[in-house]
VMD Tcl script that builds the backbone (N, CA, C; Angstrom):
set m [mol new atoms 222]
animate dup $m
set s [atomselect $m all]
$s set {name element resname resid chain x y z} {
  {N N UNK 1 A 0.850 -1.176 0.000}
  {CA C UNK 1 A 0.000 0.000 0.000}
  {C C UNK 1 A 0.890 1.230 0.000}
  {N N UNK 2 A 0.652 2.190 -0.622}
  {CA C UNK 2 A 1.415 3.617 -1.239}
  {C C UNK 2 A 0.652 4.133 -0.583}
  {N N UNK 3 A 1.673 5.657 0.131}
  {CA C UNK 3 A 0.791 6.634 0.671}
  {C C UNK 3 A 1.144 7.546 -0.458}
  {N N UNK 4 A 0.118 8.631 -0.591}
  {CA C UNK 4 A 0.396 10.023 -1.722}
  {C C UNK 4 A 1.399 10.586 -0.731}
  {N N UNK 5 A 2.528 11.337 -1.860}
  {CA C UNK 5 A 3.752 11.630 -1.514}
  {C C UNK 5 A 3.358 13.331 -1.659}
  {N N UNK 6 A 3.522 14.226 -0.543}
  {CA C UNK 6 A 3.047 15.647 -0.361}
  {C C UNK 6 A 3.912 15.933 0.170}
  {N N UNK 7 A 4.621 17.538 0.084}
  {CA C UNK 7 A 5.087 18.348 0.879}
  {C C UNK 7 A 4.498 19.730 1.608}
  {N N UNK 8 A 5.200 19.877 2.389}
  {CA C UNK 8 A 4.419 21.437 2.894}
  {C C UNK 8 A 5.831 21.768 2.806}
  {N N UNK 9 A 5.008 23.615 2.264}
  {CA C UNK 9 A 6.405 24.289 1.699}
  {C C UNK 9 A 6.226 25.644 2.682}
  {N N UNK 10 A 7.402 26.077 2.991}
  {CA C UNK 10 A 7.586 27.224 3.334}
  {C C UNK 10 A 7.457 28.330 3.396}
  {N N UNK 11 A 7.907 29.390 3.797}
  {CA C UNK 11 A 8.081 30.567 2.961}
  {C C UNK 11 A 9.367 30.825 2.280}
  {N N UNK 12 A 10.238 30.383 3.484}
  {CA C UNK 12 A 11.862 31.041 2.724}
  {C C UNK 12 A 12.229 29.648 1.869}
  {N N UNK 13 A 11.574 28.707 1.581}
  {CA C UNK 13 A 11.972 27.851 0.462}
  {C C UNK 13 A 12.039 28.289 -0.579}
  {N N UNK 14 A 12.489 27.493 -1.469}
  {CA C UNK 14 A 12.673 27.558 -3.018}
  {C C UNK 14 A 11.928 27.005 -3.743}
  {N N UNK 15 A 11.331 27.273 -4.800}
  {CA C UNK 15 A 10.639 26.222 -5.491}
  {C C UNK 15 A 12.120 24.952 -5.845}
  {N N UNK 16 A 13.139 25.215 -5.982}
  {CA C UNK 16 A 14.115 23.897 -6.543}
  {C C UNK 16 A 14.492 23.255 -5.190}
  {N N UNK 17 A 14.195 23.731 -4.190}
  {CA C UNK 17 A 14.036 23.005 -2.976}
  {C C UNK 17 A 13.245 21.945 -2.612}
  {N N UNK 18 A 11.892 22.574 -2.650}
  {CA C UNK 18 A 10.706 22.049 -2.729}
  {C C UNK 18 A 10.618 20.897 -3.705}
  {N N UNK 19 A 10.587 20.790 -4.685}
  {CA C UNK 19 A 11.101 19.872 -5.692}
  {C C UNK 19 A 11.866 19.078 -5.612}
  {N N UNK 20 A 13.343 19.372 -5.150}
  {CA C UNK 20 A 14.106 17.876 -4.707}
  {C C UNK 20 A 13.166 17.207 -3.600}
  {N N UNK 21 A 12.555 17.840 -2.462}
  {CA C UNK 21 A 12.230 17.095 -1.351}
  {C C UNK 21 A 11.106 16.115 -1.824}
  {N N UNK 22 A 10.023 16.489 -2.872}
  {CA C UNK 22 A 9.142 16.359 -3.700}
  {C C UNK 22 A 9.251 14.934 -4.350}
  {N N UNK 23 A 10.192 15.069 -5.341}
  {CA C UNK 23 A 11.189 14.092 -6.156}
  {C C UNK 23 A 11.811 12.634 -4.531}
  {N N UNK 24 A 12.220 12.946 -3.853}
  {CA C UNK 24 A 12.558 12.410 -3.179}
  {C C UNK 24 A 11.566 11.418 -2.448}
  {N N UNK 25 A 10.930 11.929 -1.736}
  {CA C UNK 25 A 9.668 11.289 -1.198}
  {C C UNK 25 A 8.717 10.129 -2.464}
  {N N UNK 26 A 8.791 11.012 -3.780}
  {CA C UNK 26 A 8.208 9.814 -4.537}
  {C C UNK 26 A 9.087 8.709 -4.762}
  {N N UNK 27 A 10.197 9.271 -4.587}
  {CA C UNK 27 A 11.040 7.615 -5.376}
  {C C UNK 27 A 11.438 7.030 -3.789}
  {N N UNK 28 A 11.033 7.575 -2.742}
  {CA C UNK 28 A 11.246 6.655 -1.639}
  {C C UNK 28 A 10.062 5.940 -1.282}
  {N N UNK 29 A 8.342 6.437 -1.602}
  {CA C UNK 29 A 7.339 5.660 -1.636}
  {C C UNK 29 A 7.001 4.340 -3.102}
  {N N UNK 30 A 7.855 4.672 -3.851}
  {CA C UNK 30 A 7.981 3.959 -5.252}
  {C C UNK 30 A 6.853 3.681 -5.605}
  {N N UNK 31 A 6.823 5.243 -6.277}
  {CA C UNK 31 A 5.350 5.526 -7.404}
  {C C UNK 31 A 5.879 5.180 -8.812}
  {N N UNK 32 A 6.874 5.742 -9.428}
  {CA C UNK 32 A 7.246 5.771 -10.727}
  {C C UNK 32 A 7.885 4.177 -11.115}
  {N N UNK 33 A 8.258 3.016 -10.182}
  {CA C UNK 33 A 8.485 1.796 -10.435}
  {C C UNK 33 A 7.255 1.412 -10.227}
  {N N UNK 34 A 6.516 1.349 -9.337}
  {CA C UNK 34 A 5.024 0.908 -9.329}
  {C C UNK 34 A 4.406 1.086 -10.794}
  {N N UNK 35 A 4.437 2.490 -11.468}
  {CA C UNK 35 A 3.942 2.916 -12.622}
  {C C UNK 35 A 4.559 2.370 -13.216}
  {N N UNK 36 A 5.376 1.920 -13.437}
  {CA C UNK 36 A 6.423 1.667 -14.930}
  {C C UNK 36 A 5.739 -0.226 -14.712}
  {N N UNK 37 A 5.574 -0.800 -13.870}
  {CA C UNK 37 A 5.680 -2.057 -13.493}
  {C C UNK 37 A 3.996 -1.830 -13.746}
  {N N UNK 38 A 2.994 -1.190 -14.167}
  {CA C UNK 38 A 1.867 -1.536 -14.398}
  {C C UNK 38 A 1.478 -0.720 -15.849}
  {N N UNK 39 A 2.505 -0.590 -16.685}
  {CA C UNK 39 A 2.329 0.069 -17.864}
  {C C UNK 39 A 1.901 -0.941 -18.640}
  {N N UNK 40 A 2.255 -2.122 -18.918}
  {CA C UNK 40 A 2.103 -3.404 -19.317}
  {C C UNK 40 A 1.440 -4.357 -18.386}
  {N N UNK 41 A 0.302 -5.374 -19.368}
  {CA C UNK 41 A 0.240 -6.510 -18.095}
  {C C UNK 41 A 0.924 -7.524 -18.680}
  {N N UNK 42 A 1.344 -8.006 -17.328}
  {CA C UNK 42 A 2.196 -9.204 -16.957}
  {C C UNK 42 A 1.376 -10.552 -16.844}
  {N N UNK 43 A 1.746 -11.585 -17.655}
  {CA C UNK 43 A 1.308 -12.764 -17.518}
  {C C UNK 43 A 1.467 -13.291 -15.885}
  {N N UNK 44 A 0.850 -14.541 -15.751}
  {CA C UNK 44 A 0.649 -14.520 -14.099}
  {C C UNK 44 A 2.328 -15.481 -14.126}
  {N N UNK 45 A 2.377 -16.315 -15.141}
  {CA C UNK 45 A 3.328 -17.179 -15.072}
  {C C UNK 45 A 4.495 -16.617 -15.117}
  {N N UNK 46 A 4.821 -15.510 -15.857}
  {CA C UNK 46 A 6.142 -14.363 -15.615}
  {C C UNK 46 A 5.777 -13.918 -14.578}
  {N N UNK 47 A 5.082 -13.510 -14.119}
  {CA C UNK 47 A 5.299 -12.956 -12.994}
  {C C UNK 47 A 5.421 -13.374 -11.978}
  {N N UNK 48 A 5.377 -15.092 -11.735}
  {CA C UNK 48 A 6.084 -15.812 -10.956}
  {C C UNK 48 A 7.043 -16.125 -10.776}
  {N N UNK 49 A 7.273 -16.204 -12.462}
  {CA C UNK 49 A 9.130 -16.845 -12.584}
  {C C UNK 49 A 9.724 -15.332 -11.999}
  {N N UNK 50 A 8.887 -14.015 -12.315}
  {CA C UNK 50 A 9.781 -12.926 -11.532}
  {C C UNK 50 A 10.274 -13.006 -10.294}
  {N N UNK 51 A 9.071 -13.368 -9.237}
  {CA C UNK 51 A 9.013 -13.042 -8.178}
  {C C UNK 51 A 10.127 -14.487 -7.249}
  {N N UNK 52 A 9.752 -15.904 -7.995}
  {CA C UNK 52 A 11.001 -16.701 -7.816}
  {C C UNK 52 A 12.535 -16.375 -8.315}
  {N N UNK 53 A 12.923 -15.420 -9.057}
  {CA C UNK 53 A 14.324 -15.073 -9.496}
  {C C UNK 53 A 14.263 -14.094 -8.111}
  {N N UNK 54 A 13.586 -13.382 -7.811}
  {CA C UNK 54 A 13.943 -12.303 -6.648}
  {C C UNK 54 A 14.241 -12.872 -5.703}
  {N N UNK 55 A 13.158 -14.313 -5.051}
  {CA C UNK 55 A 14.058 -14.790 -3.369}
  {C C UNK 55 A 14.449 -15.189 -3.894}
  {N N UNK 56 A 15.404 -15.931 -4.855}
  {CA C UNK 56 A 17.102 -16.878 -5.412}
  {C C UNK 56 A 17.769 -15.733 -4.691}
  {N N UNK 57 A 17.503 -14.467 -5.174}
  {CA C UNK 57 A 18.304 -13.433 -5.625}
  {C C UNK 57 A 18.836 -12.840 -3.805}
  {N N UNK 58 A 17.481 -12.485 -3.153}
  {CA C UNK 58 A 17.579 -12.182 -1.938}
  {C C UNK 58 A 18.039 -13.317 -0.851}
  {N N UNK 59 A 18.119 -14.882 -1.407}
  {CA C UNK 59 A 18.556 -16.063 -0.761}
  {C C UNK 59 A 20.412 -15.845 -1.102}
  {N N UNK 60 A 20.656 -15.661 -1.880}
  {CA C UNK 60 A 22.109 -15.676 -2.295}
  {C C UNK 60 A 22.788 -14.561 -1.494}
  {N N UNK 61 A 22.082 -13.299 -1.552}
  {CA C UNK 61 A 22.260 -12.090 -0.287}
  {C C UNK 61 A 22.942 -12.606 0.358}
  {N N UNK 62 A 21.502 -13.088 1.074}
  {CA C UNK 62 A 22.011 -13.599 2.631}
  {C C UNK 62 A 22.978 -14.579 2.847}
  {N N UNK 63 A 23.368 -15.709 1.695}
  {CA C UNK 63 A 24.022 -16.669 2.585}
  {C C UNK 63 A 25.391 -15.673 1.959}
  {N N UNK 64 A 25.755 -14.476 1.222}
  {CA C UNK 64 A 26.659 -14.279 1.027}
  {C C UNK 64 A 27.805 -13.129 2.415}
  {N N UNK 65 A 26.047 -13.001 2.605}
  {CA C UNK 65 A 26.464 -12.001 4.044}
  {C C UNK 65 A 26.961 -12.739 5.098}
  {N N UNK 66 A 26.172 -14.403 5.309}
  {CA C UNK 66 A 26.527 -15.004 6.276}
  {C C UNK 66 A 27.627 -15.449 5.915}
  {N N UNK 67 A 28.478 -16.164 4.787}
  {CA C UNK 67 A 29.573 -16.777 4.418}
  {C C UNK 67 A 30.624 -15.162 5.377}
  {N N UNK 68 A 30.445 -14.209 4.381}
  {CA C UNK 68 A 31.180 -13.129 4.997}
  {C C UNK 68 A 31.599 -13.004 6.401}
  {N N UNK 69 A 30.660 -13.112 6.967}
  {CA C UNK 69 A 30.842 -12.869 8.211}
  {C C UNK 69 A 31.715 -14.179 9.241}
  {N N UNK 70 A 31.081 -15.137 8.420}
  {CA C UNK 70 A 32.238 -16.237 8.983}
  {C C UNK 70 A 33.761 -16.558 8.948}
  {N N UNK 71 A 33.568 -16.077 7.814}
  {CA C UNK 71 A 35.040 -15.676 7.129}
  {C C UNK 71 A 35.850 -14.391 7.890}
  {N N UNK 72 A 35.152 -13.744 8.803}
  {CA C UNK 72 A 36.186 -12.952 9.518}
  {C C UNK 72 A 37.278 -13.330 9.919}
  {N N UNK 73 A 38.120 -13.003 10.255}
  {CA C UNK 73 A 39.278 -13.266 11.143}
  {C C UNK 73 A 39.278 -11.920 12.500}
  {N N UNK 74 A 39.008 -12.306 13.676}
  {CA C UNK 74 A 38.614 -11.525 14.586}
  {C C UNK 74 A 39.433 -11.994 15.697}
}
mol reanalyze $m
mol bondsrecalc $m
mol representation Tube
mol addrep $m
């Protein structure tokens, strides 16, 4: 669930102020990947094989973080 991304602006702001903070907040609620990711529809079956390449992807992360960390020398 997305919240709408709003600012409250100032007085002594800038409009190019206002705008980065603006810009910012949307790509930290991820409107414009949300949008881009519903410009097209997606078959259900790609979009499984998507969502299985992502935990491989987020499984390999982790055991790479855990290998790491074992591998210290402390």
């Amino acid at each position: 669930m997305f919240y709408m991304p709003g600012i409250k602006i100032d007085s002594e702001d800038g409009f190019e102020i206002a705008l980065k903070r603006f810009r910012k907040q949307v790509e930290r609620a991820g409107v414009i990947s949300e949008c881009r990711r519903r410009e097209a529809y997606e078959k259900p079956s790609i979009a499984k094989k998507r969502k299985e390449a992502a935990a491989r992807k987020r499984l390999m992360k982790r055991l790479r973080r855990i290998r790491r960390r074992e591998a210290r020398d402390y």
